[in-house]
C-alpha positions in Angstrom: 66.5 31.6 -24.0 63.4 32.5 -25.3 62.3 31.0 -28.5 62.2 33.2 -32.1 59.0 32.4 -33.6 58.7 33.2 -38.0 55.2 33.7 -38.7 54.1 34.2 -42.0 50.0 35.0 -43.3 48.7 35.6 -46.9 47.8 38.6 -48.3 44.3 37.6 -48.3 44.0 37.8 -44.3 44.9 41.5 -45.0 42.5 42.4 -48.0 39.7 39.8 -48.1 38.0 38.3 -51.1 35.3 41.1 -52.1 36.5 43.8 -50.5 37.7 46.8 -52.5 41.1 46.6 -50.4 40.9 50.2 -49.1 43.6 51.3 -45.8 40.3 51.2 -43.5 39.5 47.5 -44.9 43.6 46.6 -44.7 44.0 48.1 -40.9 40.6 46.6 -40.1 41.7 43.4 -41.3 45.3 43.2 -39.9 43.7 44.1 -36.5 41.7 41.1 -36.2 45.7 39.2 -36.9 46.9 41.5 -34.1 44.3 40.5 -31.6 46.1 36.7 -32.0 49.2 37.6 -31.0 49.0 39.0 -27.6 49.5 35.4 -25.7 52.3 34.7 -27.9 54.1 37.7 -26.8 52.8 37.5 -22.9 54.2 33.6 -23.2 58.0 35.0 -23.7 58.3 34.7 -27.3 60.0 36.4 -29.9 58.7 37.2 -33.2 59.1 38.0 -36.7 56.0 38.6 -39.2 55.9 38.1 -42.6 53.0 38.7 -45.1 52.0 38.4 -48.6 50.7 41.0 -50.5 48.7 39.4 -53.8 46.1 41.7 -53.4 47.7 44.6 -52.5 50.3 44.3 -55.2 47.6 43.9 -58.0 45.8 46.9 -57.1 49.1 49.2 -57.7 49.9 47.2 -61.2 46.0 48.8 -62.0 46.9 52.3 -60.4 50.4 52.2 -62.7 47.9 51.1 -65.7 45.2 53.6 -65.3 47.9 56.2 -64.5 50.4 55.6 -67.1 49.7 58.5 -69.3 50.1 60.8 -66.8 53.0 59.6 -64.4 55.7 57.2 -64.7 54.9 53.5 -64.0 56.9 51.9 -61.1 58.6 48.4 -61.9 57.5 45.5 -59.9 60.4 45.4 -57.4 59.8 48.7 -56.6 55.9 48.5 -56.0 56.5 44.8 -53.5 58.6 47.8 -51.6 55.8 49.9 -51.6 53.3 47.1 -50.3 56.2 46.2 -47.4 55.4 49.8 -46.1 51.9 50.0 -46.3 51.2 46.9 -44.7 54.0 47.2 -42.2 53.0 50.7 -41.4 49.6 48.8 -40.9 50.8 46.1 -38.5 52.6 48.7 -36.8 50.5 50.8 -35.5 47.7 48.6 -34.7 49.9 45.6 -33.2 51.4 48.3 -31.1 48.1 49.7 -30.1 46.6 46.1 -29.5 49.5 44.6 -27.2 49.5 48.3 -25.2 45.6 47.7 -24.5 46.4 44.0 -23.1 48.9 45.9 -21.1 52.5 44.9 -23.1 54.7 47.1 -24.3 56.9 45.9 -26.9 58.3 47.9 -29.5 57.0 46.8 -33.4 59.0 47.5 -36.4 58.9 46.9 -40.0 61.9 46.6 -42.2 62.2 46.8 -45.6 63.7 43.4 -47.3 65.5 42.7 -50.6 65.8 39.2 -51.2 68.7 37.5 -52.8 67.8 35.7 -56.5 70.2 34.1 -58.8 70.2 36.1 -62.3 70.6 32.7 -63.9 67.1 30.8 -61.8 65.7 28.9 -64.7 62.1 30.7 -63.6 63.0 34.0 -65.6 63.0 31.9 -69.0 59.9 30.7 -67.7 57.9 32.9 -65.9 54.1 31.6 -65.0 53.6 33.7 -61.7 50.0 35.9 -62.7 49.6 39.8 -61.2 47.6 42.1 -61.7 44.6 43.2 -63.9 42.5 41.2 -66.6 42.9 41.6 -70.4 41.1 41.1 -73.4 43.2 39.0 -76.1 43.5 42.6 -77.8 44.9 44.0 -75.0 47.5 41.7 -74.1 48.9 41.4 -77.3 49.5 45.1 -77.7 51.2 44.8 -74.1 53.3 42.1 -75.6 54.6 44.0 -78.6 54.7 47.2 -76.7 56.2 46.6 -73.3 58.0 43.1 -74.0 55.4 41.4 -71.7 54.8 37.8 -71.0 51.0 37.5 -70.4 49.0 33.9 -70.5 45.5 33.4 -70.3 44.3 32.4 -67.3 41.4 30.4 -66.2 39.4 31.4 -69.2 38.9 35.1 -67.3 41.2 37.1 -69.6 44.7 37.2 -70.1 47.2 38.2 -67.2 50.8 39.1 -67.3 53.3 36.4 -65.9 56.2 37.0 -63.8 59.0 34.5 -62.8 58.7 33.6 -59.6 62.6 32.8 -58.8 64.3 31.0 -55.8 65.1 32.8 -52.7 68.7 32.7 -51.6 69.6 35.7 -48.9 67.5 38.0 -47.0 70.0 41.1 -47.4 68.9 42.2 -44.0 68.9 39.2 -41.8 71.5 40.9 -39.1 69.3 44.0 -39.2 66.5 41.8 -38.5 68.3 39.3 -36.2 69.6 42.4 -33.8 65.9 44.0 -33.5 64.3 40.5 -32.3 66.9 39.8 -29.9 66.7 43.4 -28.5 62.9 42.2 -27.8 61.5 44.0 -31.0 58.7 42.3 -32.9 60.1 42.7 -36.5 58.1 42.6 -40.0 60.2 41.7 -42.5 60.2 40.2 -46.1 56.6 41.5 -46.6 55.1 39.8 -50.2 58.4 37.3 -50.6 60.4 40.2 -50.4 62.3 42.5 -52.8 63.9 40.4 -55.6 66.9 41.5 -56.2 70.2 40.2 -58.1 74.0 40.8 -57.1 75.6 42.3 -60.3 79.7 41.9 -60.8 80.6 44.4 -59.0 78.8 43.6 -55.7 75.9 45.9 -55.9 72.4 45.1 -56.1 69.6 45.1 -58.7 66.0 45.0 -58.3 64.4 42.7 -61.0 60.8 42.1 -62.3 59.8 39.1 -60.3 57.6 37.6 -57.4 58.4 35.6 -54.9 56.5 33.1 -53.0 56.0 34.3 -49.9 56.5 30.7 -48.2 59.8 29.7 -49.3 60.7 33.4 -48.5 59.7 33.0 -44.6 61.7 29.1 -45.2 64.8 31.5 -46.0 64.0 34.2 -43.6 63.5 31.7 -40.6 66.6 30.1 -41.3 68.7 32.7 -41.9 67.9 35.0 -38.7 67.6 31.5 -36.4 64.3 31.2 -35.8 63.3 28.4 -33.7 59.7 27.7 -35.4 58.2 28.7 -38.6 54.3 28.7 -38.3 52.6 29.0 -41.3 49.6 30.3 -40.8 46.1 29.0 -43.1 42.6 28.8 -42.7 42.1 25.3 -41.2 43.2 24.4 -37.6 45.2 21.1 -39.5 46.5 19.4 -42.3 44.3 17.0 -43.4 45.1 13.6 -45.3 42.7 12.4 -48.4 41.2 16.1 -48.1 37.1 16.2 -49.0 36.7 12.4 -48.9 35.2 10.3 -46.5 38.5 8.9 -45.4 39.7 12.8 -44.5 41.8 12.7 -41.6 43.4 15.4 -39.9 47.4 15.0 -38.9 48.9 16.2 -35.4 52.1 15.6 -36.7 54.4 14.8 -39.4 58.2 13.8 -40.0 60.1 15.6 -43.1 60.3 12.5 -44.5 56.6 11.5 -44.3 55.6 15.3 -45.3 57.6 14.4 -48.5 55.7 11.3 -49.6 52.5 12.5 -48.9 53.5 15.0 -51.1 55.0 12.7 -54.3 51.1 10.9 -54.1 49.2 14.4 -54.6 48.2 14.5 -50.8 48.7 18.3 -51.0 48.0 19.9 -54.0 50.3 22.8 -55.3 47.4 25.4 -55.7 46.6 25.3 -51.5 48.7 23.2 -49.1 51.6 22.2 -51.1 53.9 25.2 -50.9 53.4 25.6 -47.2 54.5 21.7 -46.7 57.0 22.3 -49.1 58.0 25.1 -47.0 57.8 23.6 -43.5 60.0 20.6 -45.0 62.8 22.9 -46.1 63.1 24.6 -42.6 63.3 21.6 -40.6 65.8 19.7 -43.2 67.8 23.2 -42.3 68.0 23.0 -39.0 65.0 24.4 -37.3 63.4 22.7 -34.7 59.8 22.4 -36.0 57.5 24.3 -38.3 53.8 24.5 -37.8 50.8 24.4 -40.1 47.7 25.7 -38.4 45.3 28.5 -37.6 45.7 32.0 -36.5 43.3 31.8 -34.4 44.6 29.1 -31.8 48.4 30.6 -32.9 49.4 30.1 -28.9 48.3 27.0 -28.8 49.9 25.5 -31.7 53.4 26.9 -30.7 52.8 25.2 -27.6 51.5 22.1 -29.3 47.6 21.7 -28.7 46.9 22.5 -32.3 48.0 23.1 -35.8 50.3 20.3 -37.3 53.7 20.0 -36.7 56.7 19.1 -39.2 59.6 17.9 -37.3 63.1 16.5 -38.6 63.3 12.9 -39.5 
């Protein structure tokens, strides 16, 4: 059987520091991902993308800002929905194009995910996830007494609003998802961490104001649609031990178990590598057979074990 293969990239592969983030700068951008994947595919393997979509995300908060006066602002939930089709329309038609030029033709679609939280995660009575724009002090406090938001100053740049950033639990449409892959579709799902919503009494669903992290998503996505590996893509070819000091040392390979230590004595701080160990730990201690920490760029290689570092069960 061929192997299912998660793979999940930030949203700053698709609009890059310093760029304005136009559609030309996105496609541009998501090609250069595309061009990665070909081998992948021509090697027998099935995949699922996911993306975050920081960047993209923060750009509509300052469209509902700037617009506010004269059309209705959208709630969060509903503008992570609006980023899933953007970018998936992105990856779309220029994955489609790229595989077609090296002579594949595999179907690409993108589906639209709502993602499970509990209503009771202790993240929405403390939320510390920043979007979108800066603000004076002024500013945010109106937004505060106005609009009931939470905002925190951040970095000394200006104030932000904070968001929880809740657990995920259930990818709503995992058998969607799971029947496209196995029909030999390549399937984008849970774009930005997903849609967060919550399941009300009666069964139905809510969308609530919240983010995500787009790495524990893809944990929860790769598990739940049986993905064989979760690759987790970054800018370095490996994790390295005692980063940015003389002893630095890159690692080929890692048990859950030794993943987790490193992690107790700082080895992976929570602002860069941290969540995507955290991540890759969760997977394998649920079953999958290994996740992978590496770059896009040698993606084929790193499935098939010449790069990238590996987190195996144990």
């Amino acid at each position: 059987m061929p192997q299912t293969v998660v793979m999940a990239f930030g949203g700053n592969a698709i609009t890059r520091p310093g760029e304005k983030g136009t559609f030309a700068e996105q496609k541009a951008n998501v090609a250069v991902t595309c061009r990665q994947l070909g081998d992948l595919v021509r090697n027998g393997y099935r995949l699922v993308l996911t993306h975050g979509n920081g960047p993209q995300v923060g750009n509509l908060l300052i469209k509902n800002e700037l617009a506010k006066d004269i059309v209705p602002a959208m709630p969060l939930d509903v503008l992570v929905s609006n980023t899933q089709g953007s970018i998936g329309y992105a990856i779309q038609q220029v994955l489609g194009y790229e595989l077609a030029r090296q002579g594949l033709q595999v179907p690409v679609a993108a589906v639209i995910t709502q993602v499970v939280v509990a209503a009771d995660d202790p993240a929405f009575q403390n939320p510390t996830k920043p979007v979108g724009p800066f603000y004076s002090e002024e500013e945010a406090q109106k937004l505060m007494q106005e609009r009931g938001y939470r905002m925190a100053e951040d970095s000394n740049r200006g104030w932000r609003r904070v968001v929880p950033s809740p657990k995920p639990l259930e990818i709503i449409e995992k058998e969607a998802i799971k029947a496209l892959t196995m029909a030999g579709v390549i399937v984008v799902a849970a774009g930005g961490g997903g849609i967060p919503v919550v399941r009300r009494p009666d069964g139905s669903l809510a969308g609530v104001e919240a983010v995500i992290d787009k790495d524990r998503a893809a944990t929860i996505l790769a598990s739940q649609v049986g993905a064989d590996v979760l690759f987790l893509l970054t800018d370095v070819e490996r994790v390295c031990l005692d980063y940015g000091r003389p002893t630095q040392r890159e690692v080929e390979e890692l048990t859950a178990s030794e993943a987790r230590r490193y992690l107790a004595e700082g080895q992976f701080p929570p602002g860069s590598m941290g969540p995507k160990v955290e991540a890759a730990i969760a997977f394998v201690e649920a079953g999958g057979e290994k996740a992978i920490i590496g770059s896009l760029a040698r993606a084929a290689e790193a499935v098939a074990g010449r790069s990238g570092t590996r987190i195996v069960a144990g």
